[in-house]
C-alpha positions as CSV (number, residue, x, y, z in Angstrom):
1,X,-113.2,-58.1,6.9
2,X,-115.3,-56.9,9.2
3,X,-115.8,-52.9,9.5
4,X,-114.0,-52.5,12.9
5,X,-110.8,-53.7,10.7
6,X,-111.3,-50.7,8.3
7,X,-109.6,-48.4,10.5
8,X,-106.8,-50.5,10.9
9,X,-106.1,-51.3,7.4
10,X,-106.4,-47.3,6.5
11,X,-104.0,-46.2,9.2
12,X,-101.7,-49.1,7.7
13,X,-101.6,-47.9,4.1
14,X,-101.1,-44.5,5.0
15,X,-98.3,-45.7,7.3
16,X,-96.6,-46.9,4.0
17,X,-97.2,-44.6,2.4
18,X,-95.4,-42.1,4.1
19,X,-92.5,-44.4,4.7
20,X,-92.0,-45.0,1.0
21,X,-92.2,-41.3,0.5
22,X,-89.6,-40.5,2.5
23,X,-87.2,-42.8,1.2
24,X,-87.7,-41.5,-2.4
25,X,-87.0,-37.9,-1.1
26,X,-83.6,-39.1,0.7
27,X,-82.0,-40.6,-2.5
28,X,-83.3,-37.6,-4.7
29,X,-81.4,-35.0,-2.4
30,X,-77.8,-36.6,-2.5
31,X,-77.9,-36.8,-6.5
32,X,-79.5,-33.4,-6.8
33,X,-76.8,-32.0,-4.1
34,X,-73.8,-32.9,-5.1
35,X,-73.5,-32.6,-9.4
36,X,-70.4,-31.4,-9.2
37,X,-68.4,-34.3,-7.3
38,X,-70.0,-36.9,-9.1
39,X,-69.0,-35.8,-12.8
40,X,-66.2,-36.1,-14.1
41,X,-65.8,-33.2,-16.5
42,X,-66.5,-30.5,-13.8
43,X,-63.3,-32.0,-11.8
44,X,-61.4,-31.8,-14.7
45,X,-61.9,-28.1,-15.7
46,X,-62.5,-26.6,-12.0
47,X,-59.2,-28.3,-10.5
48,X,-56.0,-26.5,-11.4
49,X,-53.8,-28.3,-12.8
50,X,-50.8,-30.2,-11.2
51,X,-47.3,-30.3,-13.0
52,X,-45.8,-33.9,-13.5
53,X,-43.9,-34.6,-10.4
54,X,-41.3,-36.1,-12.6
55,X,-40.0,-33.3,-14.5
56,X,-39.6,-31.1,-11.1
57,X,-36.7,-31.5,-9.7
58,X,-36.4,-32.7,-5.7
59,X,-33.7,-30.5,-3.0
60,X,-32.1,-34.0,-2.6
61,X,-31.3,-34.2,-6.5
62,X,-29.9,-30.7,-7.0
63,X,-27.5,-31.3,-4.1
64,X,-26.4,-34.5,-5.8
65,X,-25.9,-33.4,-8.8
66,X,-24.4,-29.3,-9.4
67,X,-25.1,-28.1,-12.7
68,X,-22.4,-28.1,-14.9
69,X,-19.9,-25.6,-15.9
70,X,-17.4,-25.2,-18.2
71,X,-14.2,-25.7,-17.3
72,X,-11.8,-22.3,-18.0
73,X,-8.4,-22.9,-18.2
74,X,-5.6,-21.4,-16.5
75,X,-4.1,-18.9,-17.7
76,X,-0.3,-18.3,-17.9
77,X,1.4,-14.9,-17.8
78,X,3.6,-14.1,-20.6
79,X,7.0,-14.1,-19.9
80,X,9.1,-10.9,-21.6
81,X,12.3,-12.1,-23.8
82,X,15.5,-11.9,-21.8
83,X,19.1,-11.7,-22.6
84,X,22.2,-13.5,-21.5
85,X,21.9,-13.3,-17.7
86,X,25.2,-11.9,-16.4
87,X,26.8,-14.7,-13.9
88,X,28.8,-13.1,-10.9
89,X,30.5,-15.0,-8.6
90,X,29.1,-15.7,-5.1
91,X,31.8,-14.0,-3.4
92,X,34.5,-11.6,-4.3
93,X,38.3,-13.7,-4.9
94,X,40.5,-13.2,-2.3
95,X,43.2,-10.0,-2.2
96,X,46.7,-11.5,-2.9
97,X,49.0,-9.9,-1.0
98,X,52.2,-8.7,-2.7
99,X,54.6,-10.2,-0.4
100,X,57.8,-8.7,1.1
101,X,61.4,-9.0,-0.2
102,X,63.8,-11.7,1.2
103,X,65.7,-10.5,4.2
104,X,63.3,-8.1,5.2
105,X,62.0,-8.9,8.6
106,X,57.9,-9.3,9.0
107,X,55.8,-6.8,11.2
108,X,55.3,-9.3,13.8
109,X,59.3,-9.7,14.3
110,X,59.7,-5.9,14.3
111,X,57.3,-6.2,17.0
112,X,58.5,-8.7,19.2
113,X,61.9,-7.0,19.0
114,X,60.2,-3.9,20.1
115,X,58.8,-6.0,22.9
116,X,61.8,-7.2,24.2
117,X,63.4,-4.0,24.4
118,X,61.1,-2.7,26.5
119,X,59.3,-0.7,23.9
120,X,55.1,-0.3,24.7
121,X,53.4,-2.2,21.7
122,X,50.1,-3.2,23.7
123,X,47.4,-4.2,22.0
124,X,48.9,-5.6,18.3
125,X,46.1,-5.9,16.1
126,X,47.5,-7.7,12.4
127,X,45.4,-5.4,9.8
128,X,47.2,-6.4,6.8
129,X,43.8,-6.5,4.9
130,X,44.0,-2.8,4.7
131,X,47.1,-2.6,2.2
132,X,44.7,-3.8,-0.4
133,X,42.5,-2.2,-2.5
134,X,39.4,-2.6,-0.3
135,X,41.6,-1.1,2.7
136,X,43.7,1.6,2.3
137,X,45.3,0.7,-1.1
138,X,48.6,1.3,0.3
139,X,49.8,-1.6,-1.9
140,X,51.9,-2.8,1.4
141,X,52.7,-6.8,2.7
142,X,52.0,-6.2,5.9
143,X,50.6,-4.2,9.2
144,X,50.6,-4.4,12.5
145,X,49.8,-1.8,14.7
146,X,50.3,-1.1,18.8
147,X,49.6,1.1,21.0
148,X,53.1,2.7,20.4
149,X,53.8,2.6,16.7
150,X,52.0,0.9,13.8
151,X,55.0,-1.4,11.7
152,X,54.7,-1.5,7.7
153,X,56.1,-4.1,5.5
154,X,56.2,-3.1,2.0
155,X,57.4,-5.1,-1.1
156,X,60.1,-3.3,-2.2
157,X,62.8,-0.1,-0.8
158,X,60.9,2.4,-3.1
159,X,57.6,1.7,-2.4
160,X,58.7,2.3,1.6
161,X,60.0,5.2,1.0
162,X,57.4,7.0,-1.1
163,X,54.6,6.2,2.3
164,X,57.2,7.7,4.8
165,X,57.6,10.7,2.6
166,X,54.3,11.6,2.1
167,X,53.7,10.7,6.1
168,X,56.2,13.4,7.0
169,X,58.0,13.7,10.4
170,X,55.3,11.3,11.5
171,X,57.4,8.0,10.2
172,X,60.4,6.4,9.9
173,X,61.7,3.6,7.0
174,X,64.7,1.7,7.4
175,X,64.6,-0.7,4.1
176,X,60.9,-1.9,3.1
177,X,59.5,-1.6,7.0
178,X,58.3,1.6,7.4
179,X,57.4,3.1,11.1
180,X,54.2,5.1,11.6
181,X,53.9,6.9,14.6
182,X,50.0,9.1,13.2
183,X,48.0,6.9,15.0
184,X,50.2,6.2,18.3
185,X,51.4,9.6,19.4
186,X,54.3,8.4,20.6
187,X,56.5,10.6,22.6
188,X,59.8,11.9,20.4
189,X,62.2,10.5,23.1
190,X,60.3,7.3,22.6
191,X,60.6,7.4,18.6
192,X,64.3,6.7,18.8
193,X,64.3,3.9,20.7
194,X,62.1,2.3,18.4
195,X,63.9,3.2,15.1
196,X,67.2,2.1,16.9
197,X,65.7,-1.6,17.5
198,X,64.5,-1.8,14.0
199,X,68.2,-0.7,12.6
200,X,69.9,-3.2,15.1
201,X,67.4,-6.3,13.3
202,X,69.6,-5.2,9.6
């Protein structure tokens, strides 16, 4: 080696030098920076802890599955003791009619004898429901009434006459048919043209 090399081989060492220097000083710094990531133990008390994923439960599975409840049951109202229940029929019987004594003549031919003497009996309306009890209670068989006289048919002579008493000068009774001239207002002239037809059907 000669001494113009000297130079050389000086600036070549120190070269290397410095090289290897700074690599030691690079790997130092990332062990001495970082203690905490590398070791385990610091993770492990610095971290808070997770809870297991596996006892808390997910949206999906508490829409699945409701949480139970316990089942009340129904409750029944108490029903009070009751007696024998009273049975009434659906609709009241008919009224039976007492009907009127053989020979006697019905309303209905009183007036059509009235009607072909001439007589005014307009407007007949049968209202034989009124002789029973829900009616009038007159205990009759029949009535028809007109514009001109109302006709009664009762069952029996006495019956007849104890209606045309109590009606007055306002009737007239020729067996069990009783003439009732309240209602009518016939005329007096008219009156004995009607009781003369009824004595003419005897």
């Amino acid at each position: 080696m000669t001494l113009r090399s000297l130079p050389v081989v000086g600036v070549l060492l120190i070269a290397a030098v410095v090289v290897a220097g700074c690599g030691r000083g690079d790997d130092a710094e990332p062990s001495s920076a970082a203690p905490g990531v590398s070791s385990p133990a610091v993770q492990a008390t610095d971290l808070p802890s997770l809870p297991n994923p596996s006892a808390v439960p997910s949206a999906t599975d508490s829409a699945v599955v409701p949480p139970a409840r316990a089942a009340t049951p129904p409750t029944v109202p108490s029903v009070p003791p009751q007696g024998p229940v009273e049975r009434r029929p659906a609709s009241p019987p008919p009224v039976v009619l007492p009907p009127r004594p053989a020979g006697a003549p019905s309303a209905q031919q009183v007036i059509n004898a009235f009607k072909a003497a001439g007589l005014r009996v307009t407007h007949p309306k049968n209202r034989s429901v009124d002789c029973g009890p829900d009616g009038l209670g007159l205990g009759c068989s029949e009535i028809v009434a007109t514009d001109g006289v109302t006709v009664y048919v009762f069952p029996d002579e006495t019956s007849a006459g104890d209606i045309a008493e109590t009606w007055g000068g306002q009737s007239y009774q020729r067996g069990a048919v009783v003439l009732n001239y309240l209602e009518a207002k016939t005329p007096a002239a008219d009156r004995l043209r009607y009781e003369k037809t009824l004595d003419s059907l005897r």
